[in-house]
N, C-alpha and C positions, 0 to 999 in steps of 0.2 A: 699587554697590559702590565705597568708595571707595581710591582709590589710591594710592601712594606718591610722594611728591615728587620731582625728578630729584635732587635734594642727596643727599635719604635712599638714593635707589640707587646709585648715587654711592659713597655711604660704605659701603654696603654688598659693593660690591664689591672697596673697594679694601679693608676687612675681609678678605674671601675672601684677597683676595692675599696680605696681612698670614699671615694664617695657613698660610698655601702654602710662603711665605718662613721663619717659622720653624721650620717641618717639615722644612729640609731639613739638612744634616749631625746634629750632638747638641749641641745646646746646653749641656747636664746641664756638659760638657767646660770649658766657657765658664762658663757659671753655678757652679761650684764655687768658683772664684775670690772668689763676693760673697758666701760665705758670712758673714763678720765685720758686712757693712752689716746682714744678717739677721738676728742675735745683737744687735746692738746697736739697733738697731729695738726686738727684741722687750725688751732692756731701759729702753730710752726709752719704752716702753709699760706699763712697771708690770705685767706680765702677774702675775694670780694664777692657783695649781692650779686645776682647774676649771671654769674659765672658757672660755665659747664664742667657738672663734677663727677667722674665716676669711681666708683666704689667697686677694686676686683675685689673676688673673694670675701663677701658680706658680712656673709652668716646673717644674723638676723636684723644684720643694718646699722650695726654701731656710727660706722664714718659715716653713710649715708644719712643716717639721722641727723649725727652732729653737721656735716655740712646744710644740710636741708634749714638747719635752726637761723643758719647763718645767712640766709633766704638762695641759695647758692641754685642752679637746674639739675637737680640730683639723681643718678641714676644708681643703680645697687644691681652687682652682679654676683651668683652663686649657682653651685650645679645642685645645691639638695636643697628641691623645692619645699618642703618642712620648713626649712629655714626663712624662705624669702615668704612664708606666708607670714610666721612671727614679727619680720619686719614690716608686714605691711600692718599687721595687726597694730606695733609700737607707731608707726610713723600716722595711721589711722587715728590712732588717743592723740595725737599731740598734733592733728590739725596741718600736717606737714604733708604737701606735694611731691615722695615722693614714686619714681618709678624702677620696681621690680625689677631686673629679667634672671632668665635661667639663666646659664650658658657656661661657654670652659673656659677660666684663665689663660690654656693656652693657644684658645682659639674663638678671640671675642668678637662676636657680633654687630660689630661695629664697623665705620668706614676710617679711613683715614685721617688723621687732624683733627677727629671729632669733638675731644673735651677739652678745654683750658687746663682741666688740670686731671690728672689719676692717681688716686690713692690705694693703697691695701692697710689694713692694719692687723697683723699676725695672721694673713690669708693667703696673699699670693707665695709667700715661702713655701708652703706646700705643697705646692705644683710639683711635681714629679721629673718636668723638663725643666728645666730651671732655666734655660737659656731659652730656650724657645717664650718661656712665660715674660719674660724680658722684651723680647721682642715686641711682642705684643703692647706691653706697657707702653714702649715709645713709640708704635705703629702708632695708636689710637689717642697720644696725646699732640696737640698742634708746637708747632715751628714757638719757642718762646715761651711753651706751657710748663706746667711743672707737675715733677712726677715726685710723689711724699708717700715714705712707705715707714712703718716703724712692725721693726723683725725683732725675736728673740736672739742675744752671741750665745756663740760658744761656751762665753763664761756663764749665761744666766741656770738660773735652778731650772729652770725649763729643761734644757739642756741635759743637766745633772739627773734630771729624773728621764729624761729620754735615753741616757745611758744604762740608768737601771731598768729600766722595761725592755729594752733592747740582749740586754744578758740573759733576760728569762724569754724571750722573745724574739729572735735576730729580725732587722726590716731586711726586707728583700735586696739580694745583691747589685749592686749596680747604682745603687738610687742615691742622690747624695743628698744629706743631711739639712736637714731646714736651717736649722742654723748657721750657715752658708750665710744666707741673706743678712746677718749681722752683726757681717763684718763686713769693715768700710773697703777696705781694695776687693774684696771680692765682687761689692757691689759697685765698683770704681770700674772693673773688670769685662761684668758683665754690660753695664751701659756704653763702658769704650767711650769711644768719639761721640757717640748719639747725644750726648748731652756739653753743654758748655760750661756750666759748673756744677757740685756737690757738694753739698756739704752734709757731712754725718754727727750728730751728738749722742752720746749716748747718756739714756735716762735710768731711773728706776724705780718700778712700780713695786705698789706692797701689796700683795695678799694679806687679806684681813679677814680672821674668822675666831668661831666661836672655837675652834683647836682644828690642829691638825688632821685629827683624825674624822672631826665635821667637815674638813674640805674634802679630805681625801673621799667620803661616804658620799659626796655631794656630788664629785669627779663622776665616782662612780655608777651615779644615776641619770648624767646629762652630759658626760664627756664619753662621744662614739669612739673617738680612736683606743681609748684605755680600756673602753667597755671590751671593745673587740679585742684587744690585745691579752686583757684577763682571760678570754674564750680560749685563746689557743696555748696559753699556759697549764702543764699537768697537774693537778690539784693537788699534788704531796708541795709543788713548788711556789703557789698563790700566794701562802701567805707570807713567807717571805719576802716578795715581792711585796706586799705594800706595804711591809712591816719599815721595809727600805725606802718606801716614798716616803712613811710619814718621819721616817728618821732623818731625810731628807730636808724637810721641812722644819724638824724642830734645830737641827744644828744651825739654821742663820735665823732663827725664832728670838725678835728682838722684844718680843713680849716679856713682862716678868710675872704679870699674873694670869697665870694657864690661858690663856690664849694664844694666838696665831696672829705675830708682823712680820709675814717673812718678804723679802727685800728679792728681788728679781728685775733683771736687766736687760735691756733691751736698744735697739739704733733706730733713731729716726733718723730717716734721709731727705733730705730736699736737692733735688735735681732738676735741671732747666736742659728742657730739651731745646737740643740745636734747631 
């Protein structure tokens, strides 16, 4: 019988976590916010009525909703079922057919050729195998369909603030970086030949709030991965740590009356599979 490599278990577990991690407060909370990256996705995607759309990497349905609006055969894929009830709950208010499933980005459910088009939006990035989650992307979109993902770069505050929590917190060795995914040759890289063209732009979304310190408290009640990250933090070192997000946030703070416009960057891709 043969066996799994230590990488592959490895990565498999640090999946498990992964998934532990976003289970825990409601993302739905948090994710409502990127609604706009979703909408515009779907239109940098040319979606027609119709057309077979899936959705890696949900969360509570953003792209799946926004394509569903667009009268699109929508399906929404996530592993923390929490999540895909929220979207059903959203996609439930607003009259909109679509369909749920559980399952793993790097290991989807699906057949061959199956959807016109596959989307993620800030989801399949953190997939753990990052070539493997690729794979998959172009397994399950057909011959001429298109693959649209819009990732957080290297340069966004995203980023900047995964740097700081990573100081007080190191991720697991071996594991590379989500924001990987946005950047354009990396993402040039990983699809290879599978695709006949790509084109990358890169956009920028603004965090809007009542201050920094209301996102940060906000993060902290509906965002699983920071929640978790807080947990294995020493508590002489906590608040330093978010003393560093919210200072994070106020250095590119293009507000001038106490509030929160901070400016964050991110790549949409459109890709045409071969």
């Amino acid at each position: 019988m043969q066996t799994e490599s230590s990488s592959q278990v490895d990565l498999e577990r640090i999946k498990a976590s992964q998934r532990q991690a976003w289970s825990r407060g409601d993302y739905s909370i948090t994710g409502s916010s990127l609604v706009i990256v979703a909408e515009n996705l779907c239109e940098a995607a040319d979606l027609h009525g119709g057309q077979k759309v899936l959705d890696v990497a949900t969360g509570s349905g953003n792209t799946a909703i926004a394509a569903a609006r667009r009268l699109c055969e929508t399906t929404g894929l996530d592993y923390v079922p929490a999540l895909l009830e929220r979207g059903r709950e959203r996609a439930a208010a607003e009259r909109l057919p679509v369909t749920f499933v559980e399952g793993d980005a790097e290991h989807l459910p699906f057949a061959d050729a199956s959807f016109d088009v596959v989307m993620s939006t800030l989801g399949v990035m953190f997939a753990p195998d990052q070539e493997q989650a690729a794979r998959e992307l172009l397994r399950v979109c057909r011959p001429d369909g298109k693959i649209a993902l819009a990732s957080w770069t290297p340069d966004s505050l995203f980023s900047r603030i995964g740097r700081i929590t990573a100081a007080y917190a190191p991720p697991p060795s071996g594991v590379k970086p989500p924001v990987l995914w946005g950047s354009e040759a990396y993402v040039r890289n990983l699809f290879g030949d599978e695709v006949t063209e790509l084109t990358a732009t890169k956009r920028t979304y603004f965090h809007r709030d009542i201050s920094a310190l209301h996102l940060l408290n906000t993060m902290l009640t509906s965002l699983g991965p920071l929640m978790t990250t807080l947990r294995t933090v020493i508590y002489e070192d906590r608040q330093g740590m978010l003393d560093s997000i919210i200072a994070a946030f106020e250095q590119v703070n293009q507000a001038t009356d106490g509030t929160l416009v901070a400016p964050d960057e991110y790549l949409e891709v459109i890709a045409i599979r071969r």
